[in-house]
N, C-alpha and C positions, 0 to 999 in steps of 0.2 A: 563388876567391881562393887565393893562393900566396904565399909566404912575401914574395916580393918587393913584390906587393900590399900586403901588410899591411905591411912594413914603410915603403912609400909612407903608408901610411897613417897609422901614428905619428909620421913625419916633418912630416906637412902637420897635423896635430892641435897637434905642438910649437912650429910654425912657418908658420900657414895663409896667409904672404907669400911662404914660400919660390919661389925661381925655379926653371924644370926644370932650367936649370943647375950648380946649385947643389945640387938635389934628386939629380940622377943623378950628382955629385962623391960625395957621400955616403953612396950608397948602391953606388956601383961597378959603374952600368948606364949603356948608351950613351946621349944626351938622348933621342935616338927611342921606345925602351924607354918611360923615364919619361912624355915626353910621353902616349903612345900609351893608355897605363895611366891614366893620370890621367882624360884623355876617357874612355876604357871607363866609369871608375868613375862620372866626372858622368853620363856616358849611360845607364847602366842604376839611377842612383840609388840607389847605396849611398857613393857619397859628394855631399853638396849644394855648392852654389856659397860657395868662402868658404874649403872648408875644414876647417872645424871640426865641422861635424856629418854624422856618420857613420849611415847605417841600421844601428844594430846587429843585428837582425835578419838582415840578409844576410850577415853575419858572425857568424852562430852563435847569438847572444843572443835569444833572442824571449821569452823571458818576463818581465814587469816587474813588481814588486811595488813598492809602498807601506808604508813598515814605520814604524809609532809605535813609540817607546822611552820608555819611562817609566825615570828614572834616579836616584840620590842627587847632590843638584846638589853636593856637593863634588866628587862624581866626574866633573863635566860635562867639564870639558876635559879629562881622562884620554880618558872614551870618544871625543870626539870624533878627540882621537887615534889612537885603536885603529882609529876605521871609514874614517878617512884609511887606512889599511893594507890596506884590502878592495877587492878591485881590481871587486868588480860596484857597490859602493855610487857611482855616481854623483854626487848630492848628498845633502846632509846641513843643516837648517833646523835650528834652535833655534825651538819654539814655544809659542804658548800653548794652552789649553785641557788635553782629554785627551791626557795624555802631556808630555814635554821635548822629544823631537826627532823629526823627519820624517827619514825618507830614500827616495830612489830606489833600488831594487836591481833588474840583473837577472841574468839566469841561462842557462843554455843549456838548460837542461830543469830537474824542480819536485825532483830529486834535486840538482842545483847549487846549486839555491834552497837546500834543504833545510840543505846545509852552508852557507852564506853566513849562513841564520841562525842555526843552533847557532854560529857565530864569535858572531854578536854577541850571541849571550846569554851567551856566553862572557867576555864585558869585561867587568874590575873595575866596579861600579857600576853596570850595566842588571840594574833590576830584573825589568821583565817588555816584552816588546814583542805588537805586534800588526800582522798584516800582512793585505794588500789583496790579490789578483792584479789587475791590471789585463788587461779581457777584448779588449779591442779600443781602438785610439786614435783618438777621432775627428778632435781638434784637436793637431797636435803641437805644443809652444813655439815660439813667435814671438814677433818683434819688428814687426815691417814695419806692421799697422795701429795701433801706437803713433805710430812714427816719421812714419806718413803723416799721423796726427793734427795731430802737433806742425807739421806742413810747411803743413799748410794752414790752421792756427789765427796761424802765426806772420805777422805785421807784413812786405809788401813793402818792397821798396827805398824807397819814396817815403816809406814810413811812419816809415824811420829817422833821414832827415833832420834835423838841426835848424833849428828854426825861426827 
C-alpha cells in the first residue's frame, strides 16, 4: 500500500459510488492507474465489494479492542464528542448494563492501543473503562443473511395484488 492507494481509499470510503472517472480527476492519476488499483485492492481483499469496507488489517491496524466506559451521564454527550475525535474509535454504542458506552477501537500494535486509551480516559467525564482484545474474528459484520431473510419472507408479485 502507497500513498496513492490509500488515498483511493479514503476517496471510495467518502464516496463508495464514485466512478474511476471521477476517482482519478481527484486524485490526479490517469483512469488506468485508478482502475488498475481498485481491482488489485478488490483482488487481494483489502478492499470488499461496495466500497465501504476496508481490511484494516492490511493496512496496518490488526489489533481490535472492545472498550466499556462507564461515564457521568451529564458528561455523556461531552465524551461522546471527544471519541468522535479518536481516529482508531470506530464505533461508539450508548448502552445498557455494565457501563454507558461501547466502543470499537483499533490499533496498529498494544503500544497504539495503549495511547488510544489513556485519550479516552483522558475525557471530561469517563470515569473508568474496561477493555477486551479481540483474539481472532470469526464472523465479521454483515448484513446479506438479514437482507436474504427479508427476500424470502417477503409477499411475491401475485401476493401484492389487489383483490
Amino acid at each position: 500500500m502507497d500513498p496513492t492507494d490509500l488515498k483511493i481509499l479514503l476517496e471510495l470510503i467518502r464516496d463508495p459510488r464514485v466512478q474511476i472517472g471521477e476517482l482519478s480527476e481527484k486524485l490526479g492519476i490517469a483512469r488506468n492507474t485508478a482502475q488498475s488499483r481498485v481491482r488489485r485492492m478488490l483482488r487481494s481483499g483489502i478492499l470488499h465489494d461496495g466500497g465501504r469496507e476496508i481490511d484494516l488489517e492490511a493496512v496496518g491496524y490488526d489489533v481490535v479492542a472492545f472498550v466499556t466506559i462507564e461515564v457521568t451521564h451529564r458528561e455523556l454527550d461531552g465524551v461522546i464528542a471527544a471519541l468522535r475525535l479518536i481516529p482508531q474509535v470506530l464505533e461508539v454504542h450508548e448502552i445498557s448494563g455494565r457501563g454507558d458506552v461501547w466502543c470499537r477501537v483499533v490499533a496498529t500494535d498494544t503500544q497504539n492501543l495503549q495511547g488510544a486509551l489513556r485519550s479516552i480516559l483522558r475525557i471530561k467525564g469517563v470515569i473508568r473503562t474496561e477493555t477486551v482484545l479481540a483474539l481472532h474474528t470469526h464472523i465479521p459484520y454483515r448484513t446479506e443473511p438479514l437482507i436474504s431473510r427479508l427476500v424470502q419472507s417477503s409477499p411475491g408479485p401475485a401476493a401484492l395484488r389487489p383483490e
